[in-house]
N, C-alpha and C positions, 0 to 999 in steps of 0.2 A: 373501514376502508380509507377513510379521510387521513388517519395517521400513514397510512403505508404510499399513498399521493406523495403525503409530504417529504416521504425519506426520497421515491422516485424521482421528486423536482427538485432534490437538496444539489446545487450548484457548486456548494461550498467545502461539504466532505468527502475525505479517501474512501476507497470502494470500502477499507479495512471497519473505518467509522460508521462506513453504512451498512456496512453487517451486521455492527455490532446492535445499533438500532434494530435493523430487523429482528434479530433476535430478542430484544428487550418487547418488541410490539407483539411476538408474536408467542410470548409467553403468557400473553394477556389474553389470546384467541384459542387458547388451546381449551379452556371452555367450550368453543365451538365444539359441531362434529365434522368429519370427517369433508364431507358434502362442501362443507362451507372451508375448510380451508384449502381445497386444493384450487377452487378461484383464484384466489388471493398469491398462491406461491406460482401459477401460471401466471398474474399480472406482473408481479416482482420480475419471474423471468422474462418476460415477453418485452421490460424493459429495461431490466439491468442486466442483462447475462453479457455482454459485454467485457464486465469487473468478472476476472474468471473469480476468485473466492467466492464473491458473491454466487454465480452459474453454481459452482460445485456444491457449494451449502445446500442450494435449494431443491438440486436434483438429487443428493445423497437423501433429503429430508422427504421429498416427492418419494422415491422409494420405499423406504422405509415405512411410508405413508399406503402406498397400494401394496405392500406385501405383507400389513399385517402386521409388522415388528411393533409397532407404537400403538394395538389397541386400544390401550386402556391410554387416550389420550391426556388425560388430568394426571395421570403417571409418568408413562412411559414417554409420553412426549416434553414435559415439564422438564424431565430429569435428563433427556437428552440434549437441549436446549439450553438446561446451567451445563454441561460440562463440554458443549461445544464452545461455548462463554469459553471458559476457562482455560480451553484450547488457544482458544487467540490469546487470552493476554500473556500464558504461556511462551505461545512462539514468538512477541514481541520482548520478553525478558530474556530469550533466549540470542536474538539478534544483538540486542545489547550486549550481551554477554561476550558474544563472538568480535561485536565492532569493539568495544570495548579492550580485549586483546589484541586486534588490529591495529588500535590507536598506541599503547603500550607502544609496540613493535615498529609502530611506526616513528612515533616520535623519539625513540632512543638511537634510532637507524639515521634521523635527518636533526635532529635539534637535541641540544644537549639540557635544557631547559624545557621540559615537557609542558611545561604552563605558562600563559594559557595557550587554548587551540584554539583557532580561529574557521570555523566554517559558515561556508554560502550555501544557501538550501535555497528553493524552488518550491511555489506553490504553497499544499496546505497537506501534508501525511499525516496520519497520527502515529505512523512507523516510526519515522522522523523525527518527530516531537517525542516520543517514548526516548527516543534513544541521545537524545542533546538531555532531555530531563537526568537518564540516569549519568550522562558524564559527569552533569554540576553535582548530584547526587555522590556520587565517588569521587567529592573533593576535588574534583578538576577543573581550572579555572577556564570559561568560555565564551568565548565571544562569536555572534553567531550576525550573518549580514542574511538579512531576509530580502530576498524580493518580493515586487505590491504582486506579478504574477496575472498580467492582464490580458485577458477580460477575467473577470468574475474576482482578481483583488484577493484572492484566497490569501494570498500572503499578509495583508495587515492582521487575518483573524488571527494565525501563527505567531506572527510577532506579539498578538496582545495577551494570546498564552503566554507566550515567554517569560512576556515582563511579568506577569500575575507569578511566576519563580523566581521574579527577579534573575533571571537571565539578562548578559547585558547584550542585547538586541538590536540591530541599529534595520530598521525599514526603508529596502532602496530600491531606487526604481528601475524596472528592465534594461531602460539606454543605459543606465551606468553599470551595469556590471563588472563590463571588461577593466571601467575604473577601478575597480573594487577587487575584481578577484588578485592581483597581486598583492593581495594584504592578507591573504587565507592561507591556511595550510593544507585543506585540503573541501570536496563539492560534495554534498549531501543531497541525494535525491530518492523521492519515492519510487512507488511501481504501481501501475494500475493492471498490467498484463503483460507477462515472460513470454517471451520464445526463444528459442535456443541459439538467435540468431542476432534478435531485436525486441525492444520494450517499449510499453507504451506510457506513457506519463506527458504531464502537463504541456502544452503548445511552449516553447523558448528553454527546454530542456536540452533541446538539440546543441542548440547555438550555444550553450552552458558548456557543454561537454567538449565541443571545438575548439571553444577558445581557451578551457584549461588544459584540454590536452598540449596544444600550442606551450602552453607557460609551464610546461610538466607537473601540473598541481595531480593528483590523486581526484579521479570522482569514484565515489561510490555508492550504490545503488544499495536500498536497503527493504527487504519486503518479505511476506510471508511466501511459501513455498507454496501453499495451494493456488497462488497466482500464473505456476507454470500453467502453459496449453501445451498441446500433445502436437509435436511438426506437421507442418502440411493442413492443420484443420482450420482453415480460414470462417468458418461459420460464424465464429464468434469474432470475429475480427471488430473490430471498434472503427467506425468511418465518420466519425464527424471529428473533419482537420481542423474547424476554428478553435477546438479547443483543446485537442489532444493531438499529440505526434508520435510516430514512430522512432525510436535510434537505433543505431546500427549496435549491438552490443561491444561491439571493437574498439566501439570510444569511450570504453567503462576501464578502469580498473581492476575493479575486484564485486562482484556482488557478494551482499552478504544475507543470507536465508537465516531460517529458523533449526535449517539441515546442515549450514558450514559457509563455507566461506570461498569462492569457487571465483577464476578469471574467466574472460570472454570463452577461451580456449576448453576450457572446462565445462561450459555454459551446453557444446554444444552434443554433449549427451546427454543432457540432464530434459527432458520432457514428462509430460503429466496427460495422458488423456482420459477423458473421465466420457463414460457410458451413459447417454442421458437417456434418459426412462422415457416411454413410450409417449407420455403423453406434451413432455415436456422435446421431444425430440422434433414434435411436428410442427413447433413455436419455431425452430428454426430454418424452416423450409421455405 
């Protein structure tokens, strides 16, 4: 239980990165039986269901779990678990791929000289980071301004990724932004949770999105799709403001999924509600 604390307390990772850990811890537990792990995916949710990916993983896994699908747990659970893996990094190649053409499009539309590009990112995604990693990866030259992203600073750990690619990276701090952002091409931001209205992500996301709308820079949101919530289902709603915000999706651009590439306006069909099993239903009441 002491490792699955530790991902619960982790301050510093995307809901995406803490998935991914659960999953890595809990391929270690499937030894267990049955008895003992559904504890363990009740404490995960009871404190992370918040990170809708994270909610949905654990309650597709809880199912699967009370109905028998995953008997043969040293099996069927093992082999469920590498290719839910393989799902994420998946959808994160695929974002890429989508921003990727984005960027193409974009910078042939505003700059005649597509290199380098210059983006402002927020906090600490590993969406994010995936997707500035495969620009310089496709030969594209980039310069990337990090915010420190306070409290919790998530952003110097980003910036130390960066440079470990030698990415050329400059770490600034929140009051300067507005200095800053006229030197960008365009605002890179994660997702902790979609609605078809509004997202949640890091606390001074907001004030990001304002003041480059203002300068008509481009923000774009970049995240997996199982992050959507289904309209109207506030249960999962995330309430603690000192570190995370709402924004209105009106001051986004273009989000880009693992599904396409969609604006505010598009945003607001687009929902996910996901059925939570019985036992996992009463953690939210």
């Amino acid at each position: 239980m002491k490792l699955f604390q530790d991902i619960v307390n982790d301050r510093e990772s995307g809901s995406a990165a803490l998935l991914l850990d659960i999953l890595e811890v809990l391929k270690v537990q499937i030894n267990a039986d049955q008895k003992e792990l559904i504890p363990i995916i009740e404490y995960l949710f009871k404190n992370l269901h918040q990170f809708t990916i994270i909610s949905s993983f654990l309650n597709e896994f809880m199912i699967r779990l009370e109905t028998g699908e995953l008997s043969d747990l040293k099996k069927d659970a093992k082999s469920y678990l590498e290719n839910y893996q393989q799902k994420l990094i998946r959808s994160n190649e695929k974002i890429s791929e989508i921003f990727l053409n984005y960027l193409t499009d974009f910078n042939f539309k505003t700059n005649p000289n597509p290199n380098p590009v210059s983006v402002l990112t927020h906090s600490q995604s590993s969406t994010v980071f995936h997707v500035i990693e495969q620009i310089m990866r496709e030969g594209h030259e980039i310069v990337v301004f990090q915010t420190e992203s306070i409290p919790g600073n998530e952003g110097q750990i980003q910036s130390d990724k960066l440079n470990v690619l030698k990415i050329n990276t400059l770490l600034i701090k929140d009051q300067e932004i507005t200095a800053y952002l006229d030197k960008v091409d365009l605002v890179l931001l994660g997702v902790d949770q979609l609605h078809s209205d509004r997202f949640l992500n890091k606390v001074g996301s907001k004030e990001i999105a304002l003041e480059a709308r203002e300068r008509h820079i481009p923000v774009i949101v970049v995240g997996d799709s199982r992050k959507l919530i289904v309209q109207g289902d506030t249960k999962t709603d995330f309430h603690d403001n000192s570190i995370f915000e709402w924004i209105p999706n009106q001051l986004i651009t273009a989000f880009i999924l693992d599904t396409g590439l969609f604006n505010p306006q598009q945003m607001l069909n687009l929902s996910s509600g996901i059925q939570y099993s019985k036992k996992l239903s009463k953690l939210l009441k």
